[in-house]
TORDREN-512104 format. One record per residue: residue number from 1; residue in one letter; x, y, z of N, C-alpha, C in turn. Coordinates in nm, 4 decimals. Layout:
N
  mimar  tormar       n.X       n.Y       n.Z      ca.X      ca.Y      ca.Z       c.X       c.Y       c.Z
    NUM       A         X         Y         Z         X         Y         Z         X         Y         Z
...
END
This chain:
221
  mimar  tormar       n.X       n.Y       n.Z      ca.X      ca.Y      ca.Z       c.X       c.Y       c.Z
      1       X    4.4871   -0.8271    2.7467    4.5142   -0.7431    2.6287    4.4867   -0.5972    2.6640
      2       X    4.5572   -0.4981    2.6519    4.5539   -0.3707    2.6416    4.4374   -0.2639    2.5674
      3       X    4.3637   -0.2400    2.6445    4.2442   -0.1590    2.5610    4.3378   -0.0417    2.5194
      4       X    4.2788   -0.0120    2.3871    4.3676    0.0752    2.2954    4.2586    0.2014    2.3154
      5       X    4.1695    0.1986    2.3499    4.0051    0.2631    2.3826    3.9977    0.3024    2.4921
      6       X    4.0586    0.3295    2.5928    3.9959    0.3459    2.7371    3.8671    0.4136    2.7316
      7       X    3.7551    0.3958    2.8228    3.6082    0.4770    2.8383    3.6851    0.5874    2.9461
      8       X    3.6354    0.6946    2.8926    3.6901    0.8300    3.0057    3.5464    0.8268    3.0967
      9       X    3.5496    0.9113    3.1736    3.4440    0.9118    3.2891    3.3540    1.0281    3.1816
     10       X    3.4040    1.0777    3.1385    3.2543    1.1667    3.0163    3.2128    1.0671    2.9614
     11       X    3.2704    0.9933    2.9089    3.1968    0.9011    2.8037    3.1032    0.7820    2.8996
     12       X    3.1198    0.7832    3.0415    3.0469    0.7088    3.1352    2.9503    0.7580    3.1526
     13       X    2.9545    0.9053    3.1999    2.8780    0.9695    3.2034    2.7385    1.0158    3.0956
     14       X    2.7987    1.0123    2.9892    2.7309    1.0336    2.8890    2.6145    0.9132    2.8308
     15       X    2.7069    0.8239    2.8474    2.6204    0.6785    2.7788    2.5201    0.6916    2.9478
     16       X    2.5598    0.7344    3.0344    2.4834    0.6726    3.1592    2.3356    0.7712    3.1334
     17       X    2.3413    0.9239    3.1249    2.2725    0.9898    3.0929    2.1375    0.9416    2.9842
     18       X    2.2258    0.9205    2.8456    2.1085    0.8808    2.7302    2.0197    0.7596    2.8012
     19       X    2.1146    0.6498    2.7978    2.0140    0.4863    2.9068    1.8948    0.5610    2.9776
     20       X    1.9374    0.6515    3.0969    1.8651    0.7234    3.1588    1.7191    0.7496    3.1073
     21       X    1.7474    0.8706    3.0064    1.6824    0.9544    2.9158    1.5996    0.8336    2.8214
     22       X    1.6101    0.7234    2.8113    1.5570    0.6416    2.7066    1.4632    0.5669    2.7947
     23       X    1.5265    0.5269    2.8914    1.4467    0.4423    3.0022    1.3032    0.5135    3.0416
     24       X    1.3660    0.7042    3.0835    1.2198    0.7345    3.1057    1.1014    0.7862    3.0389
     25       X    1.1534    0.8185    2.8806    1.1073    0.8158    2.7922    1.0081    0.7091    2.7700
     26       X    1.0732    0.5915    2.7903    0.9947    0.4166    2.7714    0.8616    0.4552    2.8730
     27       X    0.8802    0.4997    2.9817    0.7647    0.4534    3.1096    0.6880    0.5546    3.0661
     28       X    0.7128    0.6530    3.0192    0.5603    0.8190    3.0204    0.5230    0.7313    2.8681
     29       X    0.5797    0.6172    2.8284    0.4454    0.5546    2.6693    0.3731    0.5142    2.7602
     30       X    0.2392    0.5121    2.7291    0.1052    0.4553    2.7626    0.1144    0.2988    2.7465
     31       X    0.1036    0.2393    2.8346    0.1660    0.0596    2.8496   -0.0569    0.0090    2.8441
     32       X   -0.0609   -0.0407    2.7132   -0.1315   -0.1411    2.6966   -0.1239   -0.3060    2.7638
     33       X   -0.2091   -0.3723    2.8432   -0.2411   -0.4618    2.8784   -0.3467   -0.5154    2.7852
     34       X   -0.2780   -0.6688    2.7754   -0.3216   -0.7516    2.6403   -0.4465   -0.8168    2.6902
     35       X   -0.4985   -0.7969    2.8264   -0.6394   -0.7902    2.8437   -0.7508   -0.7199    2.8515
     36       X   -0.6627   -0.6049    2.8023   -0.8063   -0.5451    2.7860   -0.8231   -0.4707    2.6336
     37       X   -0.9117   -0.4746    2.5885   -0.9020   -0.4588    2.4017   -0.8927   -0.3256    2.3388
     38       X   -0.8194   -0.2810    2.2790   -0.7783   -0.1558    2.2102   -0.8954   -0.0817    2.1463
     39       X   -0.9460    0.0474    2.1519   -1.0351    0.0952    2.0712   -1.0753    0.0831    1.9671
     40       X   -1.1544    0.0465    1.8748   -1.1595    0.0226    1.7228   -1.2737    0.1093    1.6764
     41       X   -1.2280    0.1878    1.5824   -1.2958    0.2268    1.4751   -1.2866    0.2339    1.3472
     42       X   -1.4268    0.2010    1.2600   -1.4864    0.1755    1.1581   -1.4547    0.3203    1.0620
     43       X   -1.4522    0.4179    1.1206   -1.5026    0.5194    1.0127   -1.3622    0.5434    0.9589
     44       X   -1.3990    0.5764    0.8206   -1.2995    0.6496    0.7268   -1.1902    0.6816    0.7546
     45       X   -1.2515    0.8088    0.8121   -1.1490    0.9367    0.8842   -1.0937    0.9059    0.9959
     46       X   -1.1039    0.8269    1.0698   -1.0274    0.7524    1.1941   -0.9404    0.6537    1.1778
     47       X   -0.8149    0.6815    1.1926   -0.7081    0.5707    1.1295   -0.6443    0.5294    1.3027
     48       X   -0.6830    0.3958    1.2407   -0.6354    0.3234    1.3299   -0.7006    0.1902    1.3904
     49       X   -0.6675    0.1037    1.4493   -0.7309   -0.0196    1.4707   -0.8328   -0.0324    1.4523
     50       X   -0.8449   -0.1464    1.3801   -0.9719   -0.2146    1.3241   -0.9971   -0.3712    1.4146
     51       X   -1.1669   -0.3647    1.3618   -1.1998   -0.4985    1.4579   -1.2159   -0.6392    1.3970
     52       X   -1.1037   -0.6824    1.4664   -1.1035   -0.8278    1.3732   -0.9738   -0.8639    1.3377
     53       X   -0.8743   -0.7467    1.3109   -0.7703   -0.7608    1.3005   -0.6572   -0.7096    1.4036
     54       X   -0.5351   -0.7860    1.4113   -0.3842   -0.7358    1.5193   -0.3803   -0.5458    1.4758
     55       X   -0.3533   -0.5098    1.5993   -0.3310   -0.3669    1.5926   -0.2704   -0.3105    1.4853
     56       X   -0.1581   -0.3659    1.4676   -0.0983   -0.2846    1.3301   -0.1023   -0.2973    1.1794
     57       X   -0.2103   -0.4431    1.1763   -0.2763   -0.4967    1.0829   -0.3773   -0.3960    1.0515
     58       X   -0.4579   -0.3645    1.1416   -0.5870   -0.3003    1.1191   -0.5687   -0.1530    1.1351
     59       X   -0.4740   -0.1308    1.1458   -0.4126    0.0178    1.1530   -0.3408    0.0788    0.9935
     60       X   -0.3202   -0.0315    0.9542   -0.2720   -0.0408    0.8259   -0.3755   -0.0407    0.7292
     61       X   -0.4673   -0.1531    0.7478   -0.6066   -0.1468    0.6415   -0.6923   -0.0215    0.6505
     62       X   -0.6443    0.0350    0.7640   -0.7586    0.1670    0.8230   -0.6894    0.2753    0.6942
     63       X   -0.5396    0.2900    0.6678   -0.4804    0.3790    0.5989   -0.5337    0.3361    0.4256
     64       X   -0.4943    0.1948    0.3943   -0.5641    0.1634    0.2791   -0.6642    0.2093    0.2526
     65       X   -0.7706    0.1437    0.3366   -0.8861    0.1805    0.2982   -0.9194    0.3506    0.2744
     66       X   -0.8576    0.4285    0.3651   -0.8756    0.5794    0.3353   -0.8459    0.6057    0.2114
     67       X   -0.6762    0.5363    0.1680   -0.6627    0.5866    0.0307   -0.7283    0.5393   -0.0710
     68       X   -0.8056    0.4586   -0.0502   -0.8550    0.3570   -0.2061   -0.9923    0.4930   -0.1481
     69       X   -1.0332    0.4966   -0.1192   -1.1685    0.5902   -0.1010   -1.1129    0.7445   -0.2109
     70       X   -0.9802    0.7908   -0.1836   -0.9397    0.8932   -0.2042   -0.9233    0.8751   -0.3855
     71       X   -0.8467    0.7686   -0.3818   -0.8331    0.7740   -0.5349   -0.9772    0.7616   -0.6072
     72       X   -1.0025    0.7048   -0.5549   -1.1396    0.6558   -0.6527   -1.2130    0.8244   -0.6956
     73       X   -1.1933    0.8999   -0.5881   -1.3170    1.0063   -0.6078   -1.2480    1.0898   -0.7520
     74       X   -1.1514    1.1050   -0.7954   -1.1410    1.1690   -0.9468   -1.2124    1.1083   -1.0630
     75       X   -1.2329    0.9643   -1.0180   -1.2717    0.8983   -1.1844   -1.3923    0.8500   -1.0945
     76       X   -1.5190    0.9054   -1.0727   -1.6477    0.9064   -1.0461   -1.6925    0.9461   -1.1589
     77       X   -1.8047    0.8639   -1.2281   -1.8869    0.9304   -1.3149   -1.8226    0.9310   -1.4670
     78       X   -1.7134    0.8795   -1.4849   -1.6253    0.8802   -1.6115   -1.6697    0.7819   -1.7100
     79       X   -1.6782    0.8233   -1.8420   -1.7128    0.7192   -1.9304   -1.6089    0.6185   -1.9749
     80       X   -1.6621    0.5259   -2.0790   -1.5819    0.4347   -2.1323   -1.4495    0.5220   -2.1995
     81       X   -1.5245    0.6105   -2.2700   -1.3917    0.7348   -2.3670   -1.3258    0.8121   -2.2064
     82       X   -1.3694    0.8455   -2.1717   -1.2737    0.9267   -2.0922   -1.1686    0.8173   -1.9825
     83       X   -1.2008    0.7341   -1.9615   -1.1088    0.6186   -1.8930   -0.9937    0.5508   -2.0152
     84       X   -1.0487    0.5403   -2.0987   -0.9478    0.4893   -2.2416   -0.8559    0.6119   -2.2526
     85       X   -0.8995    0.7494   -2.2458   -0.8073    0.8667   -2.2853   -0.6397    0.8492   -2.2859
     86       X   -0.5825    0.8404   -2.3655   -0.4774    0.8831   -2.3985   -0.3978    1.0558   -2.3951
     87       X   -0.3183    1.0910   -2.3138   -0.2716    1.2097   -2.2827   -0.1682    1.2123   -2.4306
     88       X   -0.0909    1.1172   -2.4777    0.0268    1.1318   -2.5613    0.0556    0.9945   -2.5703
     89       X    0.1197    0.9806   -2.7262    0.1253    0.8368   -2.7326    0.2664    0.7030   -2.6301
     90       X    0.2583    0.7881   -2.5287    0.3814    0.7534   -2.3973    0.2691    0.7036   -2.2879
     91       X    0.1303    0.7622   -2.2894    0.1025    0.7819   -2.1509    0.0087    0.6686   -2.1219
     92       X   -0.0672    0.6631   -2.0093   -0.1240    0.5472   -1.9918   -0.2588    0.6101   -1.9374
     93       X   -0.3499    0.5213   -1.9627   -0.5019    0.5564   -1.9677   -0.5383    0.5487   -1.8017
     94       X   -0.6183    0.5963   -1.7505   -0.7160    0.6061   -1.6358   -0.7094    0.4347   -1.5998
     95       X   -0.8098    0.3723   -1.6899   -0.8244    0.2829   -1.6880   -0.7573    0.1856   -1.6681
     96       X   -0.6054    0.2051   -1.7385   -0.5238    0.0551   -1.7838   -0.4795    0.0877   -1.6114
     97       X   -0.4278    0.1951   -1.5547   -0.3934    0.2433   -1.4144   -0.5067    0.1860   -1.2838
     98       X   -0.5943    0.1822   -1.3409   -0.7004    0.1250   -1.1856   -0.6506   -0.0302   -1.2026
     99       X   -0.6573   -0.1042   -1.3740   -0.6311   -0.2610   -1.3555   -0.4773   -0.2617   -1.2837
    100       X   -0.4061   -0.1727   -1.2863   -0.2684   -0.1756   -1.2553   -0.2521   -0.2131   -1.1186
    101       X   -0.3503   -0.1019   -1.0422   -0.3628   -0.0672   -0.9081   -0.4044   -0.2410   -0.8523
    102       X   -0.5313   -0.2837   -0.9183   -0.5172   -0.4228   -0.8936   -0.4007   -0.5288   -0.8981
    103       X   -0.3807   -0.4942   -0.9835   -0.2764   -0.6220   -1.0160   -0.1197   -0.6064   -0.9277
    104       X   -0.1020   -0.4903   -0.8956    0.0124   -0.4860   -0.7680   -0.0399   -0.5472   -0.6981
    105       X   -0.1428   -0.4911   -0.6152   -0.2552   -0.5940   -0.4652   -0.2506   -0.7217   -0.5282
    106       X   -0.2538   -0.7734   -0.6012   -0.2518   -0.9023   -0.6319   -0.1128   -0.9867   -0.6529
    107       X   -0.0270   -0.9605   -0.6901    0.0880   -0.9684   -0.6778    0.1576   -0.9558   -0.5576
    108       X    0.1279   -0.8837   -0.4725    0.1700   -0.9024   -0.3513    0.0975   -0.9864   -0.2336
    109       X    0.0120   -1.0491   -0.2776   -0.0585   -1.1189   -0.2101    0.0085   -1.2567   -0.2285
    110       X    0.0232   -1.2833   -0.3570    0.1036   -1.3980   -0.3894    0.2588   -1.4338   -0.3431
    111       X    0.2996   -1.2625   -0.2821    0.4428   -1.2942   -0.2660    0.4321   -1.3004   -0.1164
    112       X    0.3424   -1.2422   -0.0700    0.3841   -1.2254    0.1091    0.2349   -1.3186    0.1652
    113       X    0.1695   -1.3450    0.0987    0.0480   -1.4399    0.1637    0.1122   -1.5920    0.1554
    114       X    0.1370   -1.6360    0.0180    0.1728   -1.7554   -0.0349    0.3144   -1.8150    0.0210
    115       X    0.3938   -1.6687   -0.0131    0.4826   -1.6786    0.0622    0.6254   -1.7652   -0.0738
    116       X    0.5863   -1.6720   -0.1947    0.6412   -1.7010   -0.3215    0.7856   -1.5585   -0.3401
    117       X    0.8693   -1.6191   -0.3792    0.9160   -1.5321   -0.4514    0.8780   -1.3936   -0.5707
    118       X    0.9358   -1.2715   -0.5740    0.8419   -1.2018   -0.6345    0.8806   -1.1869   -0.8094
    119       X    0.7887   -1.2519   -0.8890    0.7639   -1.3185   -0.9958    0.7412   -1.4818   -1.0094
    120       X    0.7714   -1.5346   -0.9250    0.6859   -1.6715   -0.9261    0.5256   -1.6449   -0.8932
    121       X    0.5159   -1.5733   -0.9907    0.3381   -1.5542   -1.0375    0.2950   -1.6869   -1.0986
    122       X    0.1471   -1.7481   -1.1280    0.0994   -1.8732   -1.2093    0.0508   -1.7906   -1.2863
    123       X    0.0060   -1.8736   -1.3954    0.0177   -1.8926   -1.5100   -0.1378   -1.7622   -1.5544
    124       X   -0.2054   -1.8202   -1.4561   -0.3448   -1.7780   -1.4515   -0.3638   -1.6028   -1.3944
    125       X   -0.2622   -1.5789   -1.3205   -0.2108   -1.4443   -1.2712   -0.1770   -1.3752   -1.3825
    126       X   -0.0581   -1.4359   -1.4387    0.0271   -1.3437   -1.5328   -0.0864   -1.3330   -1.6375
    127       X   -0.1729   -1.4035   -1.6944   -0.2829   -1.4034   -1.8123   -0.3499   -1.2939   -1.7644
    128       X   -0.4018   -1.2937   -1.6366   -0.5136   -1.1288   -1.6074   -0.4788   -1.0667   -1.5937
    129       X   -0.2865   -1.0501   -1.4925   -0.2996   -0.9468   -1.4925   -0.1216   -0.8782   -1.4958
    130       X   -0.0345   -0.9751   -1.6035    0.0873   -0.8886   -1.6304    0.0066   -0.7712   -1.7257
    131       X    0.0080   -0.7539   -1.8086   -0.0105   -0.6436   -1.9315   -0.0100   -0.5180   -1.8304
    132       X   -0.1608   -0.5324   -1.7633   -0.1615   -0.3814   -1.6594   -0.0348   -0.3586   -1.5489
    133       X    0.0140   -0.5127   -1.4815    0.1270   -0.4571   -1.4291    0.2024   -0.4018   -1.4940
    134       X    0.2819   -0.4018   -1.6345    0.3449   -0.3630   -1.6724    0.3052   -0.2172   -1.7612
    135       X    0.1810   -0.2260   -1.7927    0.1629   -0.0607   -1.8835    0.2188   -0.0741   -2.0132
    136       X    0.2355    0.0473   -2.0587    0.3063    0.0855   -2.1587    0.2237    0.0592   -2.2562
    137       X    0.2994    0.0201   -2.3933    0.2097   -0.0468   -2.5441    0.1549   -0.0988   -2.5089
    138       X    0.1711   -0.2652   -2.4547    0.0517   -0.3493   -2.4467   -0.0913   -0.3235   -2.3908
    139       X   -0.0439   -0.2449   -2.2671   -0.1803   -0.2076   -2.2398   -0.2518   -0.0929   -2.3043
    140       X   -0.1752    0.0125   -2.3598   -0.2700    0.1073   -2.4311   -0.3404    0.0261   -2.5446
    141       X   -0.2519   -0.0988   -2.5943   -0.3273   -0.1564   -2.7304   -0.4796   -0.2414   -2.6726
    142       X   -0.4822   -0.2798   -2.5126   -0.5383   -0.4178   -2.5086   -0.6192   -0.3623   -2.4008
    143       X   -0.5815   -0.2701   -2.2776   -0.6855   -0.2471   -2.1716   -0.7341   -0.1131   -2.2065
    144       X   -0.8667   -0.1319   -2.3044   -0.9496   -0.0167   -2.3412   -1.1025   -0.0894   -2.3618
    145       X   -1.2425   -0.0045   -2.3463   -1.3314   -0.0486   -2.3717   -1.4085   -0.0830   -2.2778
    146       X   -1.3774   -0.0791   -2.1644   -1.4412   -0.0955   -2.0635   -1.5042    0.0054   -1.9456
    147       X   -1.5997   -0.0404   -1.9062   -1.6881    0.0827   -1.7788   -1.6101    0.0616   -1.6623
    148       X   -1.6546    0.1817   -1.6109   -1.5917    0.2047   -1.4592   -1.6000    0.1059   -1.3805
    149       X   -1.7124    0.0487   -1.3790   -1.7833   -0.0576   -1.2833   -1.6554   -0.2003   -1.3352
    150       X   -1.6459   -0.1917   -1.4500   -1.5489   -0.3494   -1.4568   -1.4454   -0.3499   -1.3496
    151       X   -1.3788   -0.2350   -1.3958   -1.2336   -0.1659   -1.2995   -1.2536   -0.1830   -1.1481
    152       X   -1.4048   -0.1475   -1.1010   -1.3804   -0.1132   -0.9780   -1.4395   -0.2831   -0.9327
    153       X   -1.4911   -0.3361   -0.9893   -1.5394   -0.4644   -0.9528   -1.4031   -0.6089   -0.9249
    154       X   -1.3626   -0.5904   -1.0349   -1.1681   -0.6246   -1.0232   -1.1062   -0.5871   -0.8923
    155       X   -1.0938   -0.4538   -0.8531   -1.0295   -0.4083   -0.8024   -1.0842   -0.4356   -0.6453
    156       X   -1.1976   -0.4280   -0.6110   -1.2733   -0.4831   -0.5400   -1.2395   -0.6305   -0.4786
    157       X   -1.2229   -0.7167   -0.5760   -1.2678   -0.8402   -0.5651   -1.0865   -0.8949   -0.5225
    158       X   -0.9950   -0.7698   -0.5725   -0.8815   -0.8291   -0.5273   -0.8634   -0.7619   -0.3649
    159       X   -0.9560   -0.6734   -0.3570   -0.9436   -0.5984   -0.1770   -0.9753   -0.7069   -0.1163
    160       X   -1.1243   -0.7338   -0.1159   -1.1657   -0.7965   -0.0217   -1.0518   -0.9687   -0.0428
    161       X   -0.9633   -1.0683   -0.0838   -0.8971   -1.1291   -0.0624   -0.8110   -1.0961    0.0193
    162       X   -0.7279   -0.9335   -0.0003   -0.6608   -0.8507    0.1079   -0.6834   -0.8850    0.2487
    163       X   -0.8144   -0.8290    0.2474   -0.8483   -0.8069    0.4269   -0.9130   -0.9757    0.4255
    164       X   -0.9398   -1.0719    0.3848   -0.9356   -1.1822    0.3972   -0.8033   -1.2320    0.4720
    165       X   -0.6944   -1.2667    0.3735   -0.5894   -1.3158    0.4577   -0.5483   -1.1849    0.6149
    166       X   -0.5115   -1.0450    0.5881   -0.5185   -1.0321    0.7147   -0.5694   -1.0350    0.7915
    167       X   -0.7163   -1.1247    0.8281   -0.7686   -1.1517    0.9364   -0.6904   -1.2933    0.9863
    168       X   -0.6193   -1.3656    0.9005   -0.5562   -1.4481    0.9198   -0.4093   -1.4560    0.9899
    169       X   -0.3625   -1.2857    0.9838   -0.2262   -1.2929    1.0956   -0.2303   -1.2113    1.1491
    170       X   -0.1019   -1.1964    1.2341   -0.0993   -1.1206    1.3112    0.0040   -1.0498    1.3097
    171       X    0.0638   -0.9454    1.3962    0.1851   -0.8279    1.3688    0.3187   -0.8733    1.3833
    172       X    0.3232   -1.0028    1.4405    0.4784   -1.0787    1.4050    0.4678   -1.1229    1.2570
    173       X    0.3964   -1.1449    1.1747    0.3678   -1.1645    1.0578    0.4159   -1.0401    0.9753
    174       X    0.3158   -0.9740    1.0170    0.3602   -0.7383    0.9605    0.4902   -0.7430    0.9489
    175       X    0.5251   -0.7571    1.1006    0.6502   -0.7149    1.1295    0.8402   -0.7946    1.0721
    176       X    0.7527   -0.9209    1.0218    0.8481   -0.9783    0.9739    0.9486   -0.9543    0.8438
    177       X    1.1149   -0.9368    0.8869    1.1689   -0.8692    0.8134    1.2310   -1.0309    0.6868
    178       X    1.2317   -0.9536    0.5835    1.2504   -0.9880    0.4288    1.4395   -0.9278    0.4532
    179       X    1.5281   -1.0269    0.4450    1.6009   -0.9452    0.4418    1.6763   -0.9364    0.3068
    180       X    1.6639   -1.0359    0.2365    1.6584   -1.0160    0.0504    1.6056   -0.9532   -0.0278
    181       X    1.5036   -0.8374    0.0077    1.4634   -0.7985   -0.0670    1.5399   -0.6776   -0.1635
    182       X    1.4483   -0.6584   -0.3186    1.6261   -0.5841   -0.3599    1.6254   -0.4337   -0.3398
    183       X    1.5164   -0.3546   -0.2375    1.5203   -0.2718   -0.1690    1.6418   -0.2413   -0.0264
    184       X    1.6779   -0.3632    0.0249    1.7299   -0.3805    0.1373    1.6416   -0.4101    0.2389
    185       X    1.6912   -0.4907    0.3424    1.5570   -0.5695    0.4889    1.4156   -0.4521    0.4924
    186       X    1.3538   -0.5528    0.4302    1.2372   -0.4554    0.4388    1.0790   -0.6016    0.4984
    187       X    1.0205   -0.5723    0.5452    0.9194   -0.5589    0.6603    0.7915   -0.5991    0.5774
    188       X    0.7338   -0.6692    0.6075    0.5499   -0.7324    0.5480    0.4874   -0.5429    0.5686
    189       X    0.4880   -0.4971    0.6643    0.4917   -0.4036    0.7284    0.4981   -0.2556    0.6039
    190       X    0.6072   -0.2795    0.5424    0.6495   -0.1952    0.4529    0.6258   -0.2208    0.3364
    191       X    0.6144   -0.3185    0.3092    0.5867   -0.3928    0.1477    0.4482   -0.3485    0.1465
    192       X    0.3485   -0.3486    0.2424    0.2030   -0.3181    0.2208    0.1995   -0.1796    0.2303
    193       X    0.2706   -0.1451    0.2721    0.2683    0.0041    0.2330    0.2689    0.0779    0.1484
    194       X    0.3612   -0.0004    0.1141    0.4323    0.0803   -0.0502    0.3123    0.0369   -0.1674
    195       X    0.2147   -0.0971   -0.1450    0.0951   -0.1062   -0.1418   -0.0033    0.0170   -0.1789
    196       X   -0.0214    0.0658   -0.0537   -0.0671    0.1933   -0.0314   -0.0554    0.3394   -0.0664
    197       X    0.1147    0.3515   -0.0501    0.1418    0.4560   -0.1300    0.1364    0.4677   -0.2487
    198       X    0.1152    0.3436   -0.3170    0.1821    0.3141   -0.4910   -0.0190    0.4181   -0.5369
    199       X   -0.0760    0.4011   -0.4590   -0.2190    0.4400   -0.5316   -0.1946    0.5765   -0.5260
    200       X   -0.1594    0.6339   -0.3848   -0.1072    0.7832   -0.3696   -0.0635    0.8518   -0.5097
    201       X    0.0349    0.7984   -0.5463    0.1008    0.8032   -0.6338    0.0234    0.8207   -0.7709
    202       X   -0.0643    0.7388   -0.8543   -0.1383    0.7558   -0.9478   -0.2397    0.7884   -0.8608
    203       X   -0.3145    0.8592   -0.8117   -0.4096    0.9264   -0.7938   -0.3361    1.1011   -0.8498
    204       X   -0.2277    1.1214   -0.8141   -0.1802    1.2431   -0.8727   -0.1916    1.2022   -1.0339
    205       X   -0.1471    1.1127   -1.0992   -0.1755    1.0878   -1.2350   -0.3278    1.1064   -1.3234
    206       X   -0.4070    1.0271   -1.1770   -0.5513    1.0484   -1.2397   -0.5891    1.1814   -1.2522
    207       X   -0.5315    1.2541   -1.1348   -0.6084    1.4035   -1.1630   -0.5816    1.4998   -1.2519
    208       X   -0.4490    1.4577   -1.2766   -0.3790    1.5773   -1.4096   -0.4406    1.5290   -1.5197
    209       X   -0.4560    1.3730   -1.5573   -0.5044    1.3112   -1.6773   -0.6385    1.3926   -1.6960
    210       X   -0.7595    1.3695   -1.6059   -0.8653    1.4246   -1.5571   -0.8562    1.5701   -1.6182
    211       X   -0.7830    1.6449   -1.5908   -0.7554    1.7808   -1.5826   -0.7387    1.8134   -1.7190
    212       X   -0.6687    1.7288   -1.8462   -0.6685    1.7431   -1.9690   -0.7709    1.6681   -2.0930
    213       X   -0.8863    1.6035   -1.9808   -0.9614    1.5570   -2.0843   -1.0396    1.6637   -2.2127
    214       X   -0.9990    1.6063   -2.2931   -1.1085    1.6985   -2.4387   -1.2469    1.7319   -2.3597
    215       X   -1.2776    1.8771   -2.4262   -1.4135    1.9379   -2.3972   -1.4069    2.0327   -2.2454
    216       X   -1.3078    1.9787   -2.1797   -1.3296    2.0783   -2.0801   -1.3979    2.0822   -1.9428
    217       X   -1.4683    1.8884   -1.9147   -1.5474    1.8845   -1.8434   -1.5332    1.8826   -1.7024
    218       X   -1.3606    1.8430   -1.7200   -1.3233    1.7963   -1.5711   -1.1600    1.9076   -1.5278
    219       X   -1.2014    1.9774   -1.6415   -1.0573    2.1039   -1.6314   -1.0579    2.1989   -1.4914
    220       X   -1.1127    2.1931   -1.4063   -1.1301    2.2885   -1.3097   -1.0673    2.1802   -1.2290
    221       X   -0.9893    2.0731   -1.2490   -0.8908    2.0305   -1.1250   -0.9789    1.9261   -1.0617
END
């Protein structure tokens, strides 16, 4: 059959070049040997492998954990009234937002640990914790009244299940692509991320909320 395409000698040239250029790109990466063990650190401010868990597992919890440290520091010290606060009758409280923050981590534990479709939640899930997934009325009517310590004890108690199961896999696990999801092929990898970012995200909420509480206490940002 007649190539309708011929390759010209530029275009030989060219593809021969990039291969080239990619190949030696590949050799100046720093080539890890799986016998000897990757650096790990504990602290905060050091992101990156953790001990106990696959490299990109614990590279990942290293980023979590920074951000759950980060959000938390606006609503230090906040009372029962100032976590209930209402900005406008649209908005959502401090509070109903930390059970929220839980109840995603929990929900995704069920979909990528269990290995469920996402809403084949039980029965016992959806009872603790649809309302905060979802916000809005129900929760301004129903998640109020409570201390900081409830929130963070919840929220807590759904982390540590977190880093529970990922001591249990490993980065072909991370790395494994979802290709139904209704994002498009998306990655264990990425789903925990978005994990991660989703707190990013209301932590900007907490601080503006913060920023308009009555009296003035927490107005300096």
């Amino acid at each position: 059959m007649k190539n309708t395409k011929p390759s010209t000698r530029r275009d030989f040239m060219k593809s021969a070049a990039v291969l080239t250029s990619s190949t030696l790109g590949l050799s100046l990466l720093p080539q890890f040997s799986t016998a000897i063990p990757l650096p790990t650190e504990n602290r905060i401010n050091v992101i990156g492998p953790r001990e106990g868990f696959s490299l990109h597992i614990g590279t990942l919890l290293s980023m979590m954990t920074w951000m759950r440290d980060v959000i938390l520091m606006p609503v230090r010290g906040m009372t029962v009234k100032e976590l209930d606060f209402l900005l406008d009758d649209n908005s959502n409280s401090i509070g109903a937002m930390l059970l929220h923050l839980a109840a995603t981590e929990r929900f995704y534990h069920v979909h990528t640990f269990e290995g469920k479709a996402w809403g084949d939640f039980s029965k016992e899930d959806l009872n603790r914790f649809e309302v905060a997934m979802n916000l809005g009325d129900e929760a301004r009517k129903t998640i109020k009244g409570n201390n900081l310590d409830y929130y963070l004890d919840i929220m807590t108690e759904v982390r540590e299940n977190t880093i529970r199961e990922f001591k249990k896999r490993d980065d072909n696990w991370l790395l494994a692509v979802d290709e139904d999801w209704p994002w498009g092929p998306t990655n264990n990898y990425c789903k925990w991320f978005h994990v991660c970012e989703h707190e990013s995200n209301h932590n900007g909420q907490f601080k503006y909320i913060k920023s308009r509480l009555p009296g003035g206490k927490f107005n300096r940002g």
